[in-house]
N, C-alpha and C positions, 0 to 999 in steps of 0.2 A: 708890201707890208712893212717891207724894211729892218733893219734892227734889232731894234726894240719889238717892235710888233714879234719878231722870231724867237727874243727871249720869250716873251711872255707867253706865248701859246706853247713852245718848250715846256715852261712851267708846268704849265695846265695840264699838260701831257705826260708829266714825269714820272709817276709811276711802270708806267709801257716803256720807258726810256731810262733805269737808273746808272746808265755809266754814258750816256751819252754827253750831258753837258759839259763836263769837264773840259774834255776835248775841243767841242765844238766852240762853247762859250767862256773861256776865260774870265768873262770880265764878271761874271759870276761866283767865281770860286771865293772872295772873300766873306760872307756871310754864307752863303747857301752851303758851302762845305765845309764848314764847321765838321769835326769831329768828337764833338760832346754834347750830349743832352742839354737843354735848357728847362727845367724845370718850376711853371711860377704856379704859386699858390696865395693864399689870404684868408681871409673869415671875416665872418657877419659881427661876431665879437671880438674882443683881446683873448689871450691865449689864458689869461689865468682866469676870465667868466666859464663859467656853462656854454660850450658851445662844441664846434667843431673844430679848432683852429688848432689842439694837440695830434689829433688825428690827420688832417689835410697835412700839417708839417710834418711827421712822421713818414707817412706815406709817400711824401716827395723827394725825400731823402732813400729812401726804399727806389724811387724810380732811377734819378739819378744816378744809383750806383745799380741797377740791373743790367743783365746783357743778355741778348738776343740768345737762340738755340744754338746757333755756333760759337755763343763763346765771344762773338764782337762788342764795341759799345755800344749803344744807343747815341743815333745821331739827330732826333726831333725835337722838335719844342711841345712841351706836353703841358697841361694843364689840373691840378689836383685840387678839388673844391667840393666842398660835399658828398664825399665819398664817390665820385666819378674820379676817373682818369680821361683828358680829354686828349685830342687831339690839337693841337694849336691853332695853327692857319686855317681853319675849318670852326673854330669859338665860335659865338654870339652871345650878346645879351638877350637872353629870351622872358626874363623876368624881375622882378624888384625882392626875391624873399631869398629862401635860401635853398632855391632850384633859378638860383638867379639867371645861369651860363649854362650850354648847352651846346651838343654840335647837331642841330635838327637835318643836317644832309649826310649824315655819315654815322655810322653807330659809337658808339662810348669804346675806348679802348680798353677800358676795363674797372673795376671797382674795388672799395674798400670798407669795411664796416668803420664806423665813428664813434660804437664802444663797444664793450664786451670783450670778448679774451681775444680776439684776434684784431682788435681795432689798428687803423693805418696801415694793415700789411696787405698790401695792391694785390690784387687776383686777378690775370687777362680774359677779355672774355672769350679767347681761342685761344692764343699765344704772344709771345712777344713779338712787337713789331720787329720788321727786320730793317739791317739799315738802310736805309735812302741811296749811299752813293759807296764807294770806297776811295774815300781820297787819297791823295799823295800825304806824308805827313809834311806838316811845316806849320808855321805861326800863322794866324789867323788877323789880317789887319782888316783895317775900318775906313774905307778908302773916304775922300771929302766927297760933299755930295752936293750940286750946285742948286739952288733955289727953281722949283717948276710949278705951272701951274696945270694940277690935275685936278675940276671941278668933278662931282658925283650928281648924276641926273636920276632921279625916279622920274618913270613915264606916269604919266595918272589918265583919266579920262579928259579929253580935250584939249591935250599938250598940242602944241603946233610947233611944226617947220623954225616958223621964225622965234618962240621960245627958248627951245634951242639952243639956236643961235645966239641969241642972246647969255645964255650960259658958258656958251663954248667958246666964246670971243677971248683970242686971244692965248687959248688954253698948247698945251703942252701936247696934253691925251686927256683924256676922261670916260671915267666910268659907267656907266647907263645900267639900270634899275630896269629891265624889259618887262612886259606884261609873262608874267606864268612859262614857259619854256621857251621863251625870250621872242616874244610877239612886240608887234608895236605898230602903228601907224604910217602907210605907204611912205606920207611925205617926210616925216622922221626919216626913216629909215635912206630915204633918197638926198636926205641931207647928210646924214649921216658918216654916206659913199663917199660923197662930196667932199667931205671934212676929212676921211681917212685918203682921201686920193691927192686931198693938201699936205699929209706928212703927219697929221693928227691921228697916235695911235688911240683907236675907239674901241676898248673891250666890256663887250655885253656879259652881266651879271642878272640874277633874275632875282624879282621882288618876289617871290614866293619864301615860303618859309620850308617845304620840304620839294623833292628833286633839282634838276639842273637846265640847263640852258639848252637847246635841242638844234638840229643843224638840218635844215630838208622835211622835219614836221609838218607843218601849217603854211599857208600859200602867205603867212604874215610875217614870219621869221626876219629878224632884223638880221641875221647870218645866213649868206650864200655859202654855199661850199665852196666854192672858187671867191668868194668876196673879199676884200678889204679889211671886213667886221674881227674882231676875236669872240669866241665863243668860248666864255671863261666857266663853260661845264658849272661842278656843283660850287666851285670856290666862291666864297661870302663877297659880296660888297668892300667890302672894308680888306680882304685880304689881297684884292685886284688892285686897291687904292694902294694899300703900302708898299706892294711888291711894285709897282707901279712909277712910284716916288722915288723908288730906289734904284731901276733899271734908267730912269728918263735921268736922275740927278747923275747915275752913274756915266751917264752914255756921251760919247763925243758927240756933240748937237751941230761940228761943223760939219761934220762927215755928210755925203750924199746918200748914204744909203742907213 
């Protein structure tokens, strides 16, 4: 798998694992160990129409400065937009109005009214997250990140083999879009092999809109248990692709392993 391929299922996996990467994966620590919240929010209006855009800012200001049950800070990227708190890495666009965003594989981290007497002030819907890692303190830099080419494949009905290929020439890693708990077609999947046994990290994402990526399910599984494949669980498309760009631009590409 190599590498990258071990960052990235790291990833996937880090919850079961919150002190593990530090140690393991250094080259990680400058973004993913952050030690302060990120908080982005917006609105469908300007903030002095009729809208939601006093309350969603309020409310992110509220997150921002909250701390976990012990007293720590808050070290995720959250989301505050129509009276949801969301989870970051886990977003989507799921709409055009003002249920625009949404995290359809994972529940809301909590909400806020957007008027009446309590408006903007965030309620969890259990409790505060807790944090992600405990880092070492220190400044947080933004390492360069070298130009990669990660193309994003949806499988559809009657993709072929050499399709594909034809997408993946050339490429970096790439994302794949699998049928529902991450199914796909023999000869995909055999190309696939093929492609990640060339050095091409290949992490499977599922075109579903709710659950995650499955490993040993269905005799169609583009993931072996022992395979080459990533099985990027419930993590969205888009969040496999950025985290993605970031480990491949990050990573020594002359290295052998």
């Amino acid at each position: 798998m190599g590498m990258i391929g071990s960052w990235l299922t790291w990833w996937v996996n880090r919850p079961e694992f919150p002190e593990r990467g530090r140690s393991e994966f250094p080259e990680l620590t400058a973004i993913e160990f952050q030690d302060k919240p990120v908080v982005v929010t917006g609105s469908m209006k300007p903030i002095f129409e009729d809208g939601d855009a006093s309350a969603n800012l309020k409310a992110s200001v509220h997150v921002a400065g909250m701390r976990t049950a012990n007293g720590e800070r808050l070290d995720q990227v959250f989301i505050c937009f129509g009276g949801r708190i969301l989870r970051g890495n886990r977003t989507a666009k799921v709409g055009s109005g003002y249920r625009a965003i949404g995290t359809p594989r994972v529940d809301d981290l909590g909400r806020y009214e957007t008027s009446g007497r309590r408006w903007g002030i965030p309620k969890w819907e259990l409790r505060p997250p807790t944090r992600q890692v405990v880092p070492d303190r220190g400044e947080v830099s933004f390492p360069r990140l070298e130009p990669c080419r990660i193309p994003l494949l949806r499988l559809f009905p009657g993709v072929t083999a050499e399709m594909v290929a034809d997408v993946a020439r050339d490429a970096d890693a790439i994302v794949v879009e699998a049928y529902g708990s991450g199914t796909g077609p023999r000869s995909v999947r055999e190309y696939l092999d093929s492609l990640a046994a060339d050095g091409c990290i290949v992490a499977v994402t599922s075109e579903a809109v709710w659950g995650e990526v499955q490993v040993g399910a269905y005799a169609t599984d583009l993931v072996a248990e022992d395979g080459r494949l990533i099985a990027c669980r419930n993590m969205l498309a888009e969040a496999a692709l950025a985290k993605l760009h970031y480990l491949v631009g990050k990573a020594d590409r002359s290295r052998p392993d």
